[in-house]
Each structure stands twice: as structure tokens, then as C-alpha cells.
Biopython code that builds the backbone (N, CA, C, O; Angstrom):
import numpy as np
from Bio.PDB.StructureBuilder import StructureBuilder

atoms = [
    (1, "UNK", "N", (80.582, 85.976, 77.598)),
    (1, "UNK", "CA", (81.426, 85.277, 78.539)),
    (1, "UNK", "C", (82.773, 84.979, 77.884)),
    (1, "UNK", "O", (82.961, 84.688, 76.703)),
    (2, "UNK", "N", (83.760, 85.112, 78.944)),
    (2, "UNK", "CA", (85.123, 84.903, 78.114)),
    (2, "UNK", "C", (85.578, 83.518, 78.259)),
    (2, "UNK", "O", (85.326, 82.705, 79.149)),
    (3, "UNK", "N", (86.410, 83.396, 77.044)),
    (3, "UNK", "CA", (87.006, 81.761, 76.950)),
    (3, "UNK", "C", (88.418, 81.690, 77.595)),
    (3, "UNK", "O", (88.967, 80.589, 77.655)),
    (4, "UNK", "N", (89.076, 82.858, 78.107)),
    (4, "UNK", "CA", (90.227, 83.290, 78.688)),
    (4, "UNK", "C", (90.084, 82.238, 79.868)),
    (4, "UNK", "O", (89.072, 82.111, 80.557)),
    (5, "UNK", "N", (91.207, 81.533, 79.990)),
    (5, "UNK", "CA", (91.721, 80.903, 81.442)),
    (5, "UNK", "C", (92.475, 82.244, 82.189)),
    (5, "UNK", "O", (93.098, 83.148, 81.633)),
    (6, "UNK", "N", (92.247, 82.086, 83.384)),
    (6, "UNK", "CA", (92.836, 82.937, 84.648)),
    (6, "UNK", "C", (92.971, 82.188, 85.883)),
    (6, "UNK", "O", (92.082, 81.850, 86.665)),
    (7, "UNK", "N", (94.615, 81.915, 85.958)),
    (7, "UNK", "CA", (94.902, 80.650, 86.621)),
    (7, "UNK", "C", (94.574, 81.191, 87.865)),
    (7, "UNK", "O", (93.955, 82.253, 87.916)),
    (8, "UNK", "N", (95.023, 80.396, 89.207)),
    (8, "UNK", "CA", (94.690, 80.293, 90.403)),
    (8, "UNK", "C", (95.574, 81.682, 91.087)),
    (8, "UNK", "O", (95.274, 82.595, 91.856)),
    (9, "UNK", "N", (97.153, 81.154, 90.132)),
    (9, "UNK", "CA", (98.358, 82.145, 90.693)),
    (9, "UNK", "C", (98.952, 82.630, 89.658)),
    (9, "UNK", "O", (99.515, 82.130, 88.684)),
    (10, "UNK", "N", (98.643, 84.171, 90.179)),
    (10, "UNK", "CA", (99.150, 85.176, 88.574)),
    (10, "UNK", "C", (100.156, 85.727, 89.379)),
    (10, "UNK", "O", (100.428, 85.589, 90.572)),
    (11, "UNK", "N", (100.622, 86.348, 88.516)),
    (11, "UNK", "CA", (101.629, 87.220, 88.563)),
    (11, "UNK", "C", (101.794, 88.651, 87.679)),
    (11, "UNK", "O", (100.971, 88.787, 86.774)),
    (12, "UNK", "N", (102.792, 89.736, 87.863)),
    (12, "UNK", "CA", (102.863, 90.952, 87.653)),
    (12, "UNK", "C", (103.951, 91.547, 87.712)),
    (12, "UNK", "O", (104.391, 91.430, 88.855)),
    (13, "UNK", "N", (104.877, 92.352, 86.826)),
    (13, "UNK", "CA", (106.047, 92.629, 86.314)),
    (13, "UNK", "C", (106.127, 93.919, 86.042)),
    (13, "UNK", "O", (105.594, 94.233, 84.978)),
    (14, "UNK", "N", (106.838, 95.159, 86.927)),
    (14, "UNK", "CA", (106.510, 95.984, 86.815)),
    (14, "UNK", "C", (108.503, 96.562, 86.824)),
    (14, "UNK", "O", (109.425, 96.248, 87.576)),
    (15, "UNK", "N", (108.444, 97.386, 85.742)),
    (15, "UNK", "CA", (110.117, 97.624, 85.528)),
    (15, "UNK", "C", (110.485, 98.853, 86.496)),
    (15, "UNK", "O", (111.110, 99.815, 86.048)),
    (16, "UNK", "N", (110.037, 98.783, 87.970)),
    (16, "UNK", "CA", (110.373, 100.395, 88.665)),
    (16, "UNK", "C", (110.911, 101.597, 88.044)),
    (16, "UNK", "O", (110.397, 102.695, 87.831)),
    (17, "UNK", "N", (111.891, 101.199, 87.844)),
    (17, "UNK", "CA", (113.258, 101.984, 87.545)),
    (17, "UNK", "C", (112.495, 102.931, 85.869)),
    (17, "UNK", "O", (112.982, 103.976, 85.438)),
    (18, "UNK", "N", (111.920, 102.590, 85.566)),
    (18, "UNK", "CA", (111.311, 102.816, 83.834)),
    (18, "UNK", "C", (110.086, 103.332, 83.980)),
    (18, "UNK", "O", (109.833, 104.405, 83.433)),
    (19, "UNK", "N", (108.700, 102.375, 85.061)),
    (19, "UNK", "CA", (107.638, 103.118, 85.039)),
    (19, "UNK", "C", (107.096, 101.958, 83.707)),
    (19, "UNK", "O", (106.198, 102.186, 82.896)),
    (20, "UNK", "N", (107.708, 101.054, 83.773)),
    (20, "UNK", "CA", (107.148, 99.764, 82.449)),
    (20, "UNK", "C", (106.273, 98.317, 82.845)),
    (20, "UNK", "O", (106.201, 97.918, 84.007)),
    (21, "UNK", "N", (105.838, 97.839, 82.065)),
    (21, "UNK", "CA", (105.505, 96.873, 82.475)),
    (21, "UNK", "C", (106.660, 95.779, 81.984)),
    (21, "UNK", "O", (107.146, 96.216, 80.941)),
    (22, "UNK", "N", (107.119, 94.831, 82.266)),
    (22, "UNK", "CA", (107.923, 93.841, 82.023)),
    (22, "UNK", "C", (107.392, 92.474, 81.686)),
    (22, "UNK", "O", (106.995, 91.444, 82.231)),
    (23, "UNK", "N", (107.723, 93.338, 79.762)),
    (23, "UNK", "CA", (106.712, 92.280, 78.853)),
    (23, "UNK", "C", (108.081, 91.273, 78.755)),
    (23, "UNK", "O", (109.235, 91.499, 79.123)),
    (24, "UNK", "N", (107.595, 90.289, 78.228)),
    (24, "UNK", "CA", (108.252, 88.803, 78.032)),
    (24, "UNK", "C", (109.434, 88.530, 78.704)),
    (24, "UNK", "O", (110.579, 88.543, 78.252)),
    (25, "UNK", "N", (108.894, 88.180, 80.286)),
    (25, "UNK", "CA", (109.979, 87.938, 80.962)),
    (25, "UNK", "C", (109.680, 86.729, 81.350)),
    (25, "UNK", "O", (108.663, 86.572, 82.027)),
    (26, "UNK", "N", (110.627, 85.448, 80.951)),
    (26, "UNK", "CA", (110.058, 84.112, 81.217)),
    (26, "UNK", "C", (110.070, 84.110, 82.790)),
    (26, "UNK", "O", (110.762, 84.748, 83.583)),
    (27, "UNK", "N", (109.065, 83.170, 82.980)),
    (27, "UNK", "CA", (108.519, 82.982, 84.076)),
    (27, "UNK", "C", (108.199, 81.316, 84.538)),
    (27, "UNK", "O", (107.471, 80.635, 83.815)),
    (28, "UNK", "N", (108.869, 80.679, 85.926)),
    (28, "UNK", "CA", (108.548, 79.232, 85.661)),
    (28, "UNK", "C", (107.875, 79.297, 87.581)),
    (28, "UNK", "O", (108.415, 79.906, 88.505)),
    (29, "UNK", "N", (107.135, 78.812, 87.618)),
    (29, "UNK", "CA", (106.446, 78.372, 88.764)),
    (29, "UNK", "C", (106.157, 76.926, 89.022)),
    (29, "UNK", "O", (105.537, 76.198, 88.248)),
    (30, "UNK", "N", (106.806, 76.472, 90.512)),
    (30, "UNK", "CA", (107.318, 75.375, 91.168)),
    (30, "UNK", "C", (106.558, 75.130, 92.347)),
    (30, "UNK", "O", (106.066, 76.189, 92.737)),
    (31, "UNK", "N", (106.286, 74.241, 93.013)),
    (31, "UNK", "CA", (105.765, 73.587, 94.064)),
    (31, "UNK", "C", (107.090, 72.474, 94.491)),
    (31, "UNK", "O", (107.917, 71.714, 93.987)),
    (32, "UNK", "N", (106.375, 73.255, 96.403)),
    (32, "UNK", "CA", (107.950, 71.697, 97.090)),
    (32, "UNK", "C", (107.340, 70.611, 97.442)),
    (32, "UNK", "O", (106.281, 70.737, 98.056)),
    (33, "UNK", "N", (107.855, 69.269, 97.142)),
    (33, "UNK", "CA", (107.092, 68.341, 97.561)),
    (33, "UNK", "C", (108.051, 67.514, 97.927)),
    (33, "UNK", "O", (108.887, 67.090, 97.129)),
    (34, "UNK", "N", (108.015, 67.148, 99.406)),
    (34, "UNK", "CA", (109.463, 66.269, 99.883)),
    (34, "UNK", "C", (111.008, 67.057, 99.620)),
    (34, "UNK", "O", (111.968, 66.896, 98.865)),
    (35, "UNK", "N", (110.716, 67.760, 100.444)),
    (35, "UNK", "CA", (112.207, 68.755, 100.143)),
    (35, "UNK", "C", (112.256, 68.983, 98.713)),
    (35, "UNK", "O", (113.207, 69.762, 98.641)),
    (36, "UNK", "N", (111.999, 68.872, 97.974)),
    (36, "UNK", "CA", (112.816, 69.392, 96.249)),
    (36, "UNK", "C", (111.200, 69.817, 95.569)),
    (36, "UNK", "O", (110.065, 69.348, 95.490)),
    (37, "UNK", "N", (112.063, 71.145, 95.123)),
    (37, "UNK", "CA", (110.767, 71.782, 93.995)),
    (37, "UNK", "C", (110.631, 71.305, 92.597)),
    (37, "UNK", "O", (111.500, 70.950, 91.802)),
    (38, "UNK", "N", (109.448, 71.372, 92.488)),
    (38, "UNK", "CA", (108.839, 70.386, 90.769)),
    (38, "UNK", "C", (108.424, 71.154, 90.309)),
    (38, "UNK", "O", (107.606, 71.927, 90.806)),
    (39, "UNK", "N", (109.073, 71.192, 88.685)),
    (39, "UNK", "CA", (108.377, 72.800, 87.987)),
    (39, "UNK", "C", (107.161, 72.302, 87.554)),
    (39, "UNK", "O", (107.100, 71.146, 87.134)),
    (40, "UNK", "N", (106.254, 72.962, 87.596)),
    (40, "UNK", "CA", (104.813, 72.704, 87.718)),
    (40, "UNK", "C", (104.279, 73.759, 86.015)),
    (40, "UNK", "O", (103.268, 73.398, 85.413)),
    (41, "UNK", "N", (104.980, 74.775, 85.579)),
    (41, "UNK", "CA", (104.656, 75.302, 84.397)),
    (41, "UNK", "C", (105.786, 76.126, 84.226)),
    (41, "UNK", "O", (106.561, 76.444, 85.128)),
    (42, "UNK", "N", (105.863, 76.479, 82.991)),
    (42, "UNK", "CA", (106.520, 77.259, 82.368)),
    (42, "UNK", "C", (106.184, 78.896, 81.674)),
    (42, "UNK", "O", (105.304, 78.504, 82.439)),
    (43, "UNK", "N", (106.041, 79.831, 81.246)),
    (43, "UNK", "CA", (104.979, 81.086, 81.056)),
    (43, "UNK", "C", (106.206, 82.008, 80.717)),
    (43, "UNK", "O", (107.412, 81.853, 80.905)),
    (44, "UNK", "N", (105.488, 83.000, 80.164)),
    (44, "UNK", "CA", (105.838, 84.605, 79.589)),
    (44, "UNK", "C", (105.373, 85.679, 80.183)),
    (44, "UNK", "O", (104.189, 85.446, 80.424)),
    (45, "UNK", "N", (105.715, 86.941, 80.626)),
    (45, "UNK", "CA", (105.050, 87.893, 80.782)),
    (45, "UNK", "C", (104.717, 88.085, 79.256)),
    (45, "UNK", "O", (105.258, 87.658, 78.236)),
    (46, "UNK", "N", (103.159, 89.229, 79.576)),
    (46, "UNK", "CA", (102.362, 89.304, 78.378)),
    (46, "UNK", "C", (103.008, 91.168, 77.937)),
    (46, "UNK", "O", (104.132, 91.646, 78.091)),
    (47, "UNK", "N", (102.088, 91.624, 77.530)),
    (47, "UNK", "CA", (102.464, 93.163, 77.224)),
    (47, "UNK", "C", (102.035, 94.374, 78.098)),
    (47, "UNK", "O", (102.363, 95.548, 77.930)),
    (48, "UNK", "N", (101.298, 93.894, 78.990)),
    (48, "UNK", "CA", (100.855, 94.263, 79.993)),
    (48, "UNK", "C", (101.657, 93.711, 81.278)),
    (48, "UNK", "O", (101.074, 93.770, 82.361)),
    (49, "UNK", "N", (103.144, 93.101, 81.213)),
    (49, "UNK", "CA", (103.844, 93.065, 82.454)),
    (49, "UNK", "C", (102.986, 91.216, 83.263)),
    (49, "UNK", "O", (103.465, 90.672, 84.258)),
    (50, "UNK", "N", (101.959, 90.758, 82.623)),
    (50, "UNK", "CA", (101.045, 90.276, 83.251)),
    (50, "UNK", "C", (100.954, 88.943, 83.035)),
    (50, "UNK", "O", (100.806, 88.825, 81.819)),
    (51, "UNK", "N", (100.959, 88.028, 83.470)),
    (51, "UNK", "CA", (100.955, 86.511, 83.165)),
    (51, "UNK", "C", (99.819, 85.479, 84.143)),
    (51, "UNK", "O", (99.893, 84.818, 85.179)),
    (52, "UNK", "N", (98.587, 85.868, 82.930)),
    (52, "UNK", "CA", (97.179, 85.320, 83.793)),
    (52, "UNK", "C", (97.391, 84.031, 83.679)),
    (52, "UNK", "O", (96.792, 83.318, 84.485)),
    (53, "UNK", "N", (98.245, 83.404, 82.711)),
    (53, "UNK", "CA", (98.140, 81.591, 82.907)),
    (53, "UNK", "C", (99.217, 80.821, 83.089)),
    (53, "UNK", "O", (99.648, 79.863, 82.447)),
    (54, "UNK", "N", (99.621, 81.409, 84.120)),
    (54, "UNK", "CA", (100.416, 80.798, 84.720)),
    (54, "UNK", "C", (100.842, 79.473, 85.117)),
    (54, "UNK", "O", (102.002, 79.142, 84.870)),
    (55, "UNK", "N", (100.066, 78.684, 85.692)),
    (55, "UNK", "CA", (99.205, 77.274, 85.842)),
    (55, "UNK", "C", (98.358, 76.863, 84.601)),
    (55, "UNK", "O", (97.686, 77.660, 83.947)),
    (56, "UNK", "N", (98.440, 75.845, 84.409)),
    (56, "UNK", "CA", (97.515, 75.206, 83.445)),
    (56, "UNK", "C", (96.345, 75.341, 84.118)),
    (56, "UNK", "O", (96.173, 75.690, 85.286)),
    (57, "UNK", "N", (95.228, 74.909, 82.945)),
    (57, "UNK", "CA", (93.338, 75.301, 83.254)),
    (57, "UNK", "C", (93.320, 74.211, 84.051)),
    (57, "UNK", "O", (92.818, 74.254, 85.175)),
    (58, "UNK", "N", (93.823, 73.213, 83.585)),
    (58, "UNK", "CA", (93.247, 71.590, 84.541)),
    (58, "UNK", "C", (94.335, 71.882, 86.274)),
    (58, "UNK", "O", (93.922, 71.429, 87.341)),
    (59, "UNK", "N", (95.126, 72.356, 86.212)),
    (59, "UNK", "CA", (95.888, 72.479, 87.593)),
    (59, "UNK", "C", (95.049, 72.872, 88.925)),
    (59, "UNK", "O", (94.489, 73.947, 89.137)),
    (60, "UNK", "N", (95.106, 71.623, 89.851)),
    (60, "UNK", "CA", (94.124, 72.108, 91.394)),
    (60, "UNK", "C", (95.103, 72.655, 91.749)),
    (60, "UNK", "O", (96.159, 72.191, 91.321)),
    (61, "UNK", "N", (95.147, 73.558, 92.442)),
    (61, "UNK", "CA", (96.053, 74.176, 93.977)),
    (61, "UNK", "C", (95.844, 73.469, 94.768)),
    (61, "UNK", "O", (94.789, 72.921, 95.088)),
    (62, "UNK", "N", (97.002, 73.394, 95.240)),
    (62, "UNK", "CA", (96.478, 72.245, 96.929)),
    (62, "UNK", "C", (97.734, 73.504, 97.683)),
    (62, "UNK", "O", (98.542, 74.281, 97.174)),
    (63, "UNK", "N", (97.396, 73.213, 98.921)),
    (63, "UNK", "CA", (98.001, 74.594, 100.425)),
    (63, "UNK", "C", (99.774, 73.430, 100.043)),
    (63, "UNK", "O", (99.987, 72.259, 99.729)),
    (64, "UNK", "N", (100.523, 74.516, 100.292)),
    (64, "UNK", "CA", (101.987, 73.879, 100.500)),
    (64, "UNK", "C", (102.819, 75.370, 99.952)),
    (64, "UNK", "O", (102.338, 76.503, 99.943)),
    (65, "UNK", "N", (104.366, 74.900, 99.464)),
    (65, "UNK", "CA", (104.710, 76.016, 99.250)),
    (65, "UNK", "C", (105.506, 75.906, 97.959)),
    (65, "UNK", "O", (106.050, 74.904, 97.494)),
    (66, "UNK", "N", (105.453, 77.390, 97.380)),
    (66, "UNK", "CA", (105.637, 77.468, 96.021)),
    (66, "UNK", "C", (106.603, 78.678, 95.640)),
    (66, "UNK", "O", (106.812, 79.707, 96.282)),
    (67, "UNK", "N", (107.150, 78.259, 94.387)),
    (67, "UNK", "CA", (108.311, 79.571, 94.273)),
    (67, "UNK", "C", (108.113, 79.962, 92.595)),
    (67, "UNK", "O", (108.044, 79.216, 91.618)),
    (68, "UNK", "N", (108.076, 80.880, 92.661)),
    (68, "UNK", "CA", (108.364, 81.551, 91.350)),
    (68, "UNK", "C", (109.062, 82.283, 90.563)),
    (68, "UNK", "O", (108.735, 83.458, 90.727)),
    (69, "UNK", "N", (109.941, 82.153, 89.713)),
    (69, "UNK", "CA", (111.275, 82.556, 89.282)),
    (69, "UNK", "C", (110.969, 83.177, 88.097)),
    (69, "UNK", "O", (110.307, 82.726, 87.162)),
    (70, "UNK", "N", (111.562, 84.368, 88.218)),
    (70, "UNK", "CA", (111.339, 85.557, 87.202)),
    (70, "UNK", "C", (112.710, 85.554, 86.330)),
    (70, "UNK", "O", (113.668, 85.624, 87.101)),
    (71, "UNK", "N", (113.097, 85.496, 85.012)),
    (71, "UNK", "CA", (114.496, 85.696, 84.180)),
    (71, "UNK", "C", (114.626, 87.090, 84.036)),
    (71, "UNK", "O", (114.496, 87.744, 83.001)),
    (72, "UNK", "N", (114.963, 87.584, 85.459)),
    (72, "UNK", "CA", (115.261, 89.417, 84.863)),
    (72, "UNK", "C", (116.768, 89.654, 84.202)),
    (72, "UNK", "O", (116.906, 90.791, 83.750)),
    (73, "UNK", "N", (117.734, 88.922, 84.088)),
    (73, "UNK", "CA", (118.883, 89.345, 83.421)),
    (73, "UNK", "C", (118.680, 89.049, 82.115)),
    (73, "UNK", "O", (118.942, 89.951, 81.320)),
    (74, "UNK", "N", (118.235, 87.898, 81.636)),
    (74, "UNK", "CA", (117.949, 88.164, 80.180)),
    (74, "UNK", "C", (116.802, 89.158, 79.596)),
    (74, "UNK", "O", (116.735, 89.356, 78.383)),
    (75, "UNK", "N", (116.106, 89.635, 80.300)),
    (75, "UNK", "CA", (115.365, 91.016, 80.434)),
    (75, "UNK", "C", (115.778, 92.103, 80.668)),
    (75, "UNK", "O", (115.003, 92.940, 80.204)),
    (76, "UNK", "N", (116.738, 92.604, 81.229)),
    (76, "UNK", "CA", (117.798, 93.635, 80.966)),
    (76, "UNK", "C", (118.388, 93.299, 80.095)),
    (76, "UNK", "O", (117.895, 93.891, 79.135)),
    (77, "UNK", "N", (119.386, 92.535, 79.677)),
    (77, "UNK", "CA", (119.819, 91.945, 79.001)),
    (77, "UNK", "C", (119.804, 92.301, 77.584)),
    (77, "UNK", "O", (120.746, 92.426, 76.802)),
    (78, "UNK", "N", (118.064, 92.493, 77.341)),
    (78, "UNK", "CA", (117.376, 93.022, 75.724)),
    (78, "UNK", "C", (117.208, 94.679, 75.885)),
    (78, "UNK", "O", (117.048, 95.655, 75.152)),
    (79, "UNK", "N", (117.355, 94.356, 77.421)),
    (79, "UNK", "CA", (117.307, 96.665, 77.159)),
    (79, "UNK", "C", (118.976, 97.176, 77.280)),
    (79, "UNK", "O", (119.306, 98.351, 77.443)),
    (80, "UNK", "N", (119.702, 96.294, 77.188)),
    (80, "UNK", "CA", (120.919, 96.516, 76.872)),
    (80, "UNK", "C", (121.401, 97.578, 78.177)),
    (80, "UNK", "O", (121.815, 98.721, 77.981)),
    (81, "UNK", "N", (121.198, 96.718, 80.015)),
    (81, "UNK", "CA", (121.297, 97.166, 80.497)),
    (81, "UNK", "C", (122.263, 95.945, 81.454)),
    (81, "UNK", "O", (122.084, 94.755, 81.195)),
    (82, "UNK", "N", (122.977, 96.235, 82.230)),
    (82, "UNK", "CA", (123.629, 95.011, 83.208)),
    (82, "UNK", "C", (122.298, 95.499, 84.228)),
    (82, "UNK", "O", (121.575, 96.494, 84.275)),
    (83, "UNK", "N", (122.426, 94.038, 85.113)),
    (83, "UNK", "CA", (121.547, 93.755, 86.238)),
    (83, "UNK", "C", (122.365, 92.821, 87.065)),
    (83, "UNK", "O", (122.998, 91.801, 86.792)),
    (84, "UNK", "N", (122.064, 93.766, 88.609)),
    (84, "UNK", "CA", (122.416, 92.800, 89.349)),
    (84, "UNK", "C", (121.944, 91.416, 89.490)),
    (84, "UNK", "O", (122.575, 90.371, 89.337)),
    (85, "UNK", "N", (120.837, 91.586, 89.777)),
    (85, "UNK", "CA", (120.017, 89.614, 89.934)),
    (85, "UNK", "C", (119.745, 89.201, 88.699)),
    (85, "UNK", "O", (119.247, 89.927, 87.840)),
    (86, "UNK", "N", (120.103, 87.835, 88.515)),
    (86, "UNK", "CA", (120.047, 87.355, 87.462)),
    (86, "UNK", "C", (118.549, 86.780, 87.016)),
    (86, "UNK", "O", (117.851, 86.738, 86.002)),
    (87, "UNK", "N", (118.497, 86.394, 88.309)),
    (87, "UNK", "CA", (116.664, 85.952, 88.184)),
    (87, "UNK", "C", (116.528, 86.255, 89.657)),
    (87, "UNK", "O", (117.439, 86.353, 90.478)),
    (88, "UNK", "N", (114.844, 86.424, 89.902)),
    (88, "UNK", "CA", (114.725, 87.179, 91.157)),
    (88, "UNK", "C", (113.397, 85.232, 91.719)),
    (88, "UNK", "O", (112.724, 84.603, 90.902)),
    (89, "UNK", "N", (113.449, 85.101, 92.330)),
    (89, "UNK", "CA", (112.385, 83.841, 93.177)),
    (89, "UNK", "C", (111.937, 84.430, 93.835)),
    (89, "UNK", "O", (112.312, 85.571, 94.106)),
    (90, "UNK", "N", (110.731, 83.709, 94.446)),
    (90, "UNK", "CA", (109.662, 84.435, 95.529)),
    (90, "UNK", "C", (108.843, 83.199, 95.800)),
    (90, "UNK", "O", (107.940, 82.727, 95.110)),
    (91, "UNK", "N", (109.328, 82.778, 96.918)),
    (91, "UNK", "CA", (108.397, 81.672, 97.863)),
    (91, "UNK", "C", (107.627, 82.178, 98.719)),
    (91, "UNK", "O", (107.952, 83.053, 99.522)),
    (92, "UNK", "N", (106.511, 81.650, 98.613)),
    (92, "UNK", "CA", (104.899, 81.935, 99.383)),
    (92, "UNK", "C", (104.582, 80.606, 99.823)),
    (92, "UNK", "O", (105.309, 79.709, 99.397)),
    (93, "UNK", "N", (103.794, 80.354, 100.464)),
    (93, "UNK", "CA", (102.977, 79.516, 100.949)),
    (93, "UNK", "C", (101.647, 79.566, 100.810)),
    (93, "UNK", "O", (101.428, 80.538, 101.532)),
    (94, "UNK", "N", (100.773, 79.290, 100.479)),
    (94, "UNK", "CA", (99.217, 78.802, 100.193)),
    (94, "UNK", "C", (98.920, 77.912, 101.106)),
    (94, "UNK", "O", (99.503, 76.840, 101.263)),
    (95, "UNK", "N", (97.618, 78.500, 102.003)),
    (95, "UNK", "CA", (97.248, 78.024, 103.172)),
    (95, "UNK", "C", (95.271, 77.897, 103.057)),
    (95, "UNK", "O", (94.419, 77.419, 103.805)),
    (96, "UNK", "N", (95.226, 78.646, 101.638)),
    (96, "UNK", "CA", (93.657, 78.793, 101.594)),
    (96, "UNK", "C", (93.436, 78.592, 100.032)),
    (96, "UNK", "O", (93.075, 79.474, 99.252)),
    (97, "UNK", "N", (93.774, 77.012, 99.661)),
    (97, "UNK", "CA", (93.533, 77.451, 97.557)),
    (97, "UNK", "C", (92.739, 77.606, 97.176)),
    (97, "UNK", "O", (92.648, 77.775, 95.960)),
    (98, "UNK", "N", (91.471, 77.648, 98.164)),
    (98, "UNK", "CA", (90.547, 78.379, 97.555)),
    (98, "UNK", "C", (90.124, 79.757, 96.561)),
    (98, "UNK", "O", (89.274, 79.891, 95.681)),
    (99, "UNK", "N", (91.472, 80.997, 97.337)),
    (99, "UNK", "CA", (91.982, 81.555, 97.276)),
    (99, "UNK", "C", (92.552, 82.019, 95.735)),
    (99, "UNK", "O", (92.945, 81.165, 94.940)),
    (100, "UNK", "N", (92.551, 83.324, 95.442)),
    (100, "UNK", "CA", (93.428, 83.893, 94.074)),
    (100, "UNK", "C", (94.490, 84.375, 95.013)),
    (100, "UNK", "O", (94.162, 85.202, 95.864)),
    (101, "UNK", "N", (95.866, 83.903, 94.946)),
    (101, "UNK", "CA", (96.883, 84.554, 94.658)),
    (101, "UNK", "C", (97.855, 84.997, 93.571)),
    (101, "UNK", "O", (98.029, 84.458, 92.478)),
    (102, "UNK", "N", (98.596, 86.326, 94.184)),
    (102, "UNK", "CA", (98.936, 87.408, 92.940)),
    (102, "UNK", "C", (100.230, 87.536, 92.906)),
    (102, "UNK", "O", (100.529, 87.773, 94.077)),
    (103, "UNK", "N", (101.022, 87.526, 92.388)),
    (103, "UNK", "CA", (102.211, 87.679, 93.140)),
    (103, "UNK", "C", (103.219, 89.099, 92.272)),
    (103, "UNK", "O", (103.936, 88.833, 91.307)),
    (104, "UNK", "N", (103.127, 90.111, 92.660)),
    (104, "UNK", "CA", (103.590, 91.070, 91.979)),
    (104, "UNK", "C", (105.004, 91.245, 92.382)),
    (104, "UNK", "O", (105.352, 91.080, 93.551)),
    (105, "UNK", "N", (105.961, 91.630, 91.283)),
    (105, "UNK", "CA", (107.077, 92.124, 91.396)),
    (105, "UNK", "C", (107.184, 93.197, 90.913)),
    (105, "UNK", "O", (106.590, 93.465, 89.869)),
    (106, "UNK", "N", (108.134, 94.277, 91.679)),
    (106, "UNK", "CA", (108.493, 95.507, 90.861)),
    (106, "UNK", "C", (110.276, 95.328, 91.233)),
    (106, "UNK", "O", (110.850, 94.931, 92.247)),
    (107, "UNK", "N", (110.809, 95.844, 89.844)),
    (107, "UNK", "CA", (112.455, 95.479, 89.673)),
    (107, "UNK", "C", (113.032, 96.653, 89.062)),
    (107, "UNK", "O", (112.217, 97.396, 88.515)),
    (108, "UNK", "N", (114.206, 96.983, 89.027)),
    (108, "UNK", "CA", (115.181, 97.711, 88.379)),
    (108, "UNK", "C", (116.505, 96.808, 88.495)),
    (108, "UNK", "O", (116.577, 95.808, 89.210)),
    (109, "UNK", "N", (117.465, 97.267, 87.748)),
    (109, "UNK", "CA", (118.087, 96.566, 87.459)),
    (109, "UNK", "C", (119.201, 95.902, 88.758)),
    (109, "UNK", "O", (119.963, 94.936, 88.730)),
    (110, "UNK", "N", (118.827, 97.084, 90.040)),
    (110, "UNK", "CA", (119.670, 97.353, 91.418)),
    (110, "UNK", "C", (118.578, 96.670, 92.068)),
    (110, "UNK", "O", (119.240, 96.036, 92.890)),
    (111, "UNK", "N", (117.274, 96.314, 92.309)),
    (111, "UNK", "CA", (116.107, 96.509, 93.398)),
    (111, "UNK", "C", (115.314, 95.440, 93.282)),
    (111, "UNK", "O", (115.124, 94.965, 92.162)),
    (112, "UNK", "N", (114.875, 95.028, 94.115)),
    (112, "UNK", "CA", (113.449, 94.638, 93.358)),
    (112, "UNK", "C", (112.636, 94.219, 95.121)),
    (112, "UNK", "O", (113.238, 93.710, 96.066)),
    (113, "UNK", "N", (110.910, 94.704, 95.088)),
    (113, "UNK", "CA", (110.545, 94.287, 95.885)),
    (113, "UNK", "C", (109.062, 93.787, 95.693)),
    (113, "UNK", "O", (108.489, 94.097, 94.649)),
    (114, "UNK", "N", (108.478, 93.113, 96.539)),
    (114, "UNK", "CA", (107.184, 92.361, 95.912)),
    (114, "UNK", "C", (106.770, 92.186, 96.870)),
    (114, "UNK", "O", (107.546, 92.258, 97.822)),
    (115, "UNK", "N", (104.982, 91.788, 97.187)),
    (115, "UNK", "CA", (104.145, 91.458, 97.830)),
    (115, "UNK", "C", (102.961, 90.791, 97.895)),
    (115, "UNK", "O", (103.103, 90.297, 96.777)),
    (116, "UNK", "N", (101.896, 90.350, 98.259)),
    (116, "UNK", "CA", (101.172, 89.468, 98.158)),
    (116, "UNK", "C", (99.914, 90.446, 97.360)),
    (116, "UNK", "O", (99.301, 91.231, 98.084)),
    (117, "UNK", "N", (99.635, 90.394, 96.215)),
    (117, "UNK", "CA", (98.601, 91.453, 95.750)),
    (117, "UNK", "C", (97.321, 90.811, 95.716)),
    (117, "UNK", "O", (97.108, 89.815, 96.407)),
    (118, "UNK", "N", (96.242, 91.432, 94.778)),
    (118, "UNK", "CA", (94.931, 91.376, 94.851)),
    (118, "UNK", "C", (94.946, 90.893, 93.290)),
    (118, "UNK", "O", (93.889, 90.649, 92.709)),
]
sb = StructureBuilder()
sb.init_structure("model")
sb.init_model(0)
sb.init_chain("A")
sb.init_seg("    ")
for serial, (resi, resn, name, xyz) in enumerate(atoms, 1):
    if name == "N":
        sb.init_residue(resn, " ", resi, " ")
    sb.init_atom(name, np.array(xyz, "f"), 0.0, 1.0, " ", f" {name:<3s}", serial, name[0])
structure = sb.get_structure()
């Protein structure tokens, strides 16, 4: 049995444009509560593009809505590339926390599009 935490809400970093995964791209995930978002954690992509702990082990999900902000210019930045978006966000809503949500991005330095994954 593994001792690995695998938070509620992961995420996934995929460099389009390269065919890479998009290792150490800081990553901060927020919840809104009363109009204004509260950063709720702070995180890295891993080497695998992949950031299973996203959320702390003790963190409940409760349904509301949440955003997650990816640092892709200082990630181009190290491939010694300009990028349009400096950081890319992605607000979802959680309606079932029972629920694993995934939240994948794929980016180039022009693009980027994402969806609700598995």
C-alpha cells in the first residue's frame, strides 16, 4: 500500500507545442469565498508534467468555485522562449466533492487549452 497522498484536485501540464510534460511549473490553487479568492496551497509540477498534491492531505473539498493558476512565463522563460500568457487560470466549479477532479492543461507558448479530465 502506498504512503503517497493524491489530493482531491490534480492537475496536468502538458507543453503542446514540444510534445513535453511541463515539469516545475509553479502552481497555486484558490477557492472564492465572499467574492475574493483565498490561496488555499501552493505546488510544483513534478517530472511527469503532474502535480498529485496539490491540496494538502488534511484539506475537505466542499462544492463552490475554484481557480488555478499555472506560472507559464517563467516556464518559457527557462526554455529561453517569449510567451504570450504570463500565467494561464482556470476556474471550475465543484458541485460533487465527492468527486476526483483533474484539471489538465496543454500550452505553447501562443495557445493553451484545457478540460475537465479523468
Amino acid at each position: 500500500m502506498s504512503s503517497i497522498h493524491k489530493s482531491p484536485i490534480t492537475c496536468h501540464v502538458l507543453i503542446a507545442s514540444l510534445g513535453i510534460p511541463g515539469k516545475e511549473i509553479d502552481v497555486k490553487i484558490e477557492k472564492l469565498d465572499e467574492n475574493q479568492f483565498s490561496v488555499l496551497s501552493t505546488s510544483q509540477t513534478n517530472n511527469d508534467g503532474r502535480c498529485p498534491n496539490l491540496l494538502p492531505q488534511d484539506y475537505k473539498v466542499e462544492k463552490g468555485i475554484y481557480r488555478v493558476t499555472f506560472e507559464t512565463k517563467e516556464y518559457f522563460e527557462k526554455l529561453g522562449q517569449a510567451c504570450f500568457y504570463p500565467y494561464v487560470q482556470i476556474v471550475f466549479e465543484i458541485t460533487q466533492p465527492e468527486q476526483h477532479y483533474h484539471i489538465p492543461l496543454l500550452i505553447s507558448p501562443y495557445s493553451y487549452t484545457t478540460y475537465r479530465g479523468s
